[in-house]
C-alpha positions, -999 to 999 in steps of 0.1 A, spaced: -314 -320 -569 -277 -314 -576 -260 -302 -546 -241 -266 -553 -204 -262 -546 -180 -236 -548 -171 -241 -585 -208 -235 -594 -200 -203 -574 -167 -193 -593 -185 -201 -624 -213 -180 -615 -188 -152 -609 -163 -156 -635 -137 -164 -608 -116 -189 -597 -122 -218 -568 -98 -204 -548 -111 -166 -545 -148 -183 -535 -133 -208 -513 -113 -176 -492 -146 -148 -492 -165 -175 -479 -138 -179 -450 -136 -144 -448 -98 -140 -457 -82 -106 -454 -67 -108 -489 -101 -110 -506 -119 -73 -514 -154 -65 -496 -169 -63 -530 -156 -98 -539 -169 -110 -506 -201 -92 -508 -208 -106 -546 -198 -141 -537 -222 -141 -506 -248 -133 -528 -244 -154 -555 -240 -183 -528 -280 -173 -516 -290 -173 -550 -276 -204 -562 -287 -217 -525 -253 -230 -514 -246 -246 -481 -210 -250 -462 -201 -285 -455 -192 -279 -422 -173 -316 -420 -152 -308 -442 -149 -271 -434 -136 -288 -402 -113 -313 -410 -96 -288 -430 -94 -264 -397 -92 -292 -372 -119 -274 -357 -151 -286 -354 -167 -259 -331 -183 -287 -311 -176 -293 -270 -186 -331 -253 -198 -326 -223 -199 -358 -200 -224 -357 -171 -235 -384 -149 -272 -383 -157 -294 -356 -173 -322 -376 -147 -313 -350 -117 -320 -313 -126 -285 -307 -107 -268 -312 -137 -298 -305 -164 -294 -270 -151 -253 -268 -150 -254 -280 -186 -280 -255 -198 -254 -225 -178 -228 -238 -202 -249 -244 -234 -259 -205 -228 -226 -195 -231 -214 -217 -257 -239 -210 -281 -232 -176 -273 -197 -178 -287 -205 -200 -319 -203 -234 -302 -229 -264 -298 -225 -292 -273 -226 -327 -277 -242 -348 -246 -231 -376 -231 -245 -395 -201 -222 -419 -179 -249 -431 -158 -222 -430 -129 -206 -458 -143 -167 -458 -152 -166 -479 -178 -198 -460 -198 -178 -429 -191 -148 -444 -214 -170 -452 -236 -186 -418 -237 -148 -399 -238 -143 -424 -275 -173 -413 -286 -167 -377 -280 -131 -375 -294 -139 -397 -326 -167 -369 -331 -138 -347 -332 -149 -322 -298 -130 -294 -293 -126 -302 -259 -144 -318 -228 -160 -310 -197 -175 -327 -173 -183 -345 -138 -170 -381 -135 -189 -406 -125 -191 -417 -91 -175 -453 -91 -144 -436 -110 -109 -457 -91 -82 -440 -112 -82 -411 -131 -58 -424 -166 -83 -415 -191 -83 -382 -180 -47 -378 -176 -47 -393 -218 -70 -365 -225 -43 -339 -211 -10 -354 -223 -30 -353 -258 -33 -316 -255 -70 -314 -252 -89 -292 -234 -105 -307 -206 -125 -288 -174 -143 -304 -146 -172 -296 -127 -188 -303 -97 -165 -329 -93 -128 -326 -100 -95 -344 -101 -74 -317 -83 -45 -339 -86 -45 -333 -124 -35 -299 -142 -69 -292 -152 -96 -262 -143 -125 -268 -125 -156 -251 -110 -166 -263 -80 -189 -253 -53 -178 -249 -14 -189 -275 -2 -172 -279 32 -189 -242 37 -225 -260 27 -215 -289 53 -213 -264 76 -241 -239 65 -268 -273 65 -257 -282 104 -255 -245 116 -290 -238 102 -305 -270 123 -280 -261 152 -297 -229 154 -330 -238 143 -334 -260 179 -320 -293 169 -296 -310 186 -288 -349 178 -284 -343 146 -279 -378 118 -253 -370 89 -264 -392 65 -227 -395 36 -214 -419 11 -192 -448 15 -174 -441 -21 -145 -418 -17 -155 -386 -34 -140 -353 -21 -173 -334 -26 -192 -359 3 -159 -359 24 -160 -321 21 -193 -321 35 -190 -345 63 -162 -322 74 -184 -293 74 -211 -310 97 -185 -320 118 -172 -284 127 -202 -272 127 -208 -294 158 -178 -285 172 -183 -249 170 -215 -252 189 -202 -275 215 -223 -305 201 -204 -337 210 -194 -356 180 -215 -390 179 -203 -420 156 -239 -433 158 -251 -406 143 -226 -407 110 -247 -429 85 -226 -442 52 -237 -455 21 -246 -455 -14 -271 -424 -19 -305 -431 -33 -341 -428 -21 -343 -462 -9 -309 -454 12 -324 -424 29 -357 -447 38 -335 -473 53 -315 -449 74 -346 -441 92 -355 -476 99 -318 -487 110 -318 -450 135 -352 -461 149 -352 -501 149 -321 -496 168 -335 -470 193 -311 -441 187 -320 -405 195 -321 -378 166 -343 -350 162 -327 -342 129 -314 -353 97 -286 -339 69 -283 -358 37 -254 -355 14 -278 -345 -13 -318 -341 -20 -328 -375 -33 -320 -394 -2 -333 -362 16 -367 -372 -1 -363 -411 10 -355 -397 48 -389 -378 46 -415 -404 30 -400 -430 56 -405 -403 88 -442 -397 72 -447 -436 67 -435 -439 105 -459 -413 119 -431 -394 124 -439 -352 121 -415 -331 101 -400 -309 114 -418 -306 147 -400 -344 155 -371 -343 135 -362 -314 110 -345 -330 77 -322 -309 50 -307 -318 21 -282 -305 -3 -284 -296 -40 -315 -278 -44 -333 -303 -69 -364 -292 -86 -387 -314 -65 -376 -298 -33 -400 -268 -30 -431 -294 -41 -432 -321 -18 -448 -316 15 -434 -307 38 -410 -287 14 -374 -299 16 -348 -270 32 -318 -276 12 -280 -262 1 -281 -249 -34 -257 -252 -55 -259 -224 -78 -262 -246 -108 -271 -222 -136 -238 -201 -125 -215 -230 -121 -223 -239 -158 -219 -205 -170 -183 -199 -152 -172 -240 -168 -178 -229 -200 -158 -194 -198 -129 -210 -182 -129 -236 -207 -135 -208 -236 -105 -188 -215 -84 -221 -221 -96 -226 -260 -78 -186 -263 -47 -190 -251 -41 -226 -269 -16 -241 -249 -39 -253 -227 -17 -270 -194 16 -251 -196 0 -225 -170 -10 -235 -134 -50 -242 -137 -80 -218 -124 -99 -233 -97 -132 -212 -97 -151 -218 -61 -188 -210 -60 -204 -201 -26 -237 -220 -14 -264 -206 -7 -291 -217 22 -327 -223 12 -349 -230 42 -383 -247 35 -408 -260 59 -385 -293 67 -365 -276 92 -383 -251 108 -378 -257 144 -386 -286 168 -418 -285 192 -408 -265 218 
């Protein structure tokens, strides 16, 4: 079946190309009537926009990449539905892309996003990310660009972040005055404000209560399940003292606990374990897992208004950039109820 265009239109109507092509784009110099009568005889004649070439001719393709590090943790499954909310909201649709926390996928994933002609990017970089050129292309290109979660403060971009020194400190207050005192930190090796943040948080924390800070008790590595198991077996194969344990984030949380269970080891009467980022599978395991949330759903809703903010004004770094902050929230479970008094 012959596809119909906008001269089978102006044909239709008696009219030229050029009168169709500007009612269909709604041009101020075309009448209602004309608009009204060429709408019309589009439906009848079943016409559809060819929204390629509507937006090579624009340079607009009403399309936004957004580049997370895996759609595998509901942390950022739920940030990206915030933003898709939003976007849709305002005529947009998003185009996914997942880095795996891998550098050199997340180049990849940015050339695949701009030759798909994006109107702009957010996202959270991967984890292993050394340098932060691609990014800095992106800007001195004049596209828009907004982080998440994790952001490059040393570029001229927005972001929207959450506190997380104030989580730090929320996860180590809520043990401190739940009973525990030797409490692990378990943190990453990579250098990644948002874990460093944290640390610092757990460390005043301690401070404020007059808890001596305790190397030993300052685990770093490369977060995972299997990394939170073998912190357990390094804290007790080498006889150290805890009665409590705060993970930079809930999948080595869950690691911590099936190692204390495999090890006899009671939660929380024993040792009390929290985590941070409020994952789905938190509130199922048992014992439940007390964690930071993150306020996911909200974090993706205020990226994709700054970022819409940005697409407004059009010149898109001349102006110093918005850093929106989110506040954590505590959500205590059964994993840190209280030792056995």
């Amino acid at each position: 079946m012959k596809k119909v265009t906008i001269l089978d239109i102006a044909k239709e109507l008696n009219i030229t190309f050029s009168t169709v092509a500007r009612a269909l784009n709604d041009h101020p110099a075309i009448s209602k009537s004309t608009k009204e009568a060429v709408k019309k005889t589009a439906e009848k004649l079943g016409y559809s926009k060819n929204k390629i070439a509507s937006s090579l001719r624009s340079g607009k393709s009403n399309i936004i990449g957004v580049l997370v590090p895996s759609l595998d943790v509901s942390f950022f499954s739920s940030v990206v539905h915030g933003i898709e909310s939003i976007m849709n909201q305002h005529g947009y649709s998003i185009l996914l892309y997942q880095s795996q926390e891998s550098y050199k996928k997340e180049d990849k994933g940015i050339e695949t996003l701009l030759n798909s002609r994006v109107d702009g990017i957010i996202t959270s970089f991967a984890i292993d990310r050394e340098d932060s050129t691609i990014f800095e292309e992106i800007i001195s290109k004049n596209i828009p660009l907004t982080f998440f979660d994790r952001a490059l403060y040393q570029l001229n971009a927005p972001s929207v972040t959450i506190d997380d020194y104030k989580g730090g400190y929320m996860a180590t207050e809520h043990l401190i005055q739940s009973g525990y005192k030797k409490i692990i930190h378990i943190t990453e090796t990579r250098d990644l404000s948002i874990f460093k943040e944290r640390l610092k948080g757990y460390l005043d924390a301690l401070k404020a209560y007059n808890i001596p800070v305790n190397e030993d008790l300052i685990l770093k590595g490369n977060l995972s399940l299997n990394f939170g198991k073998d912190c357990v077996k390094e804290l007790t194969s080498r006889g150290i003292d805890f009665d409590a344990i705060f993970t930079l984030e809930d999948f080595t949380a869950m690691g911590v606990i099936q190692q204390l269970k495999s090890q006899q080891i009671r939660i929380p009467e024993e040792v009390g374990v929290i985590g941070f980022a409020n994952e789905a599978f938190g509130s199922l395991v048992t014992p439940s897992l007390s964690t930071i949330d993150q306020q996911t759903h909200l974090m993706g809703q205020e990226t994709a208004q700054l970022f819409l903010t940005m697409l407004k004004e059009g010149s898109f770094y001349k102006m110093a950039p918005q850093r929106i902050k989110l506040d954590p929230l505590l959500i205590v479970r059964e994993s840190s109820k209280g030792p056995q008094l």
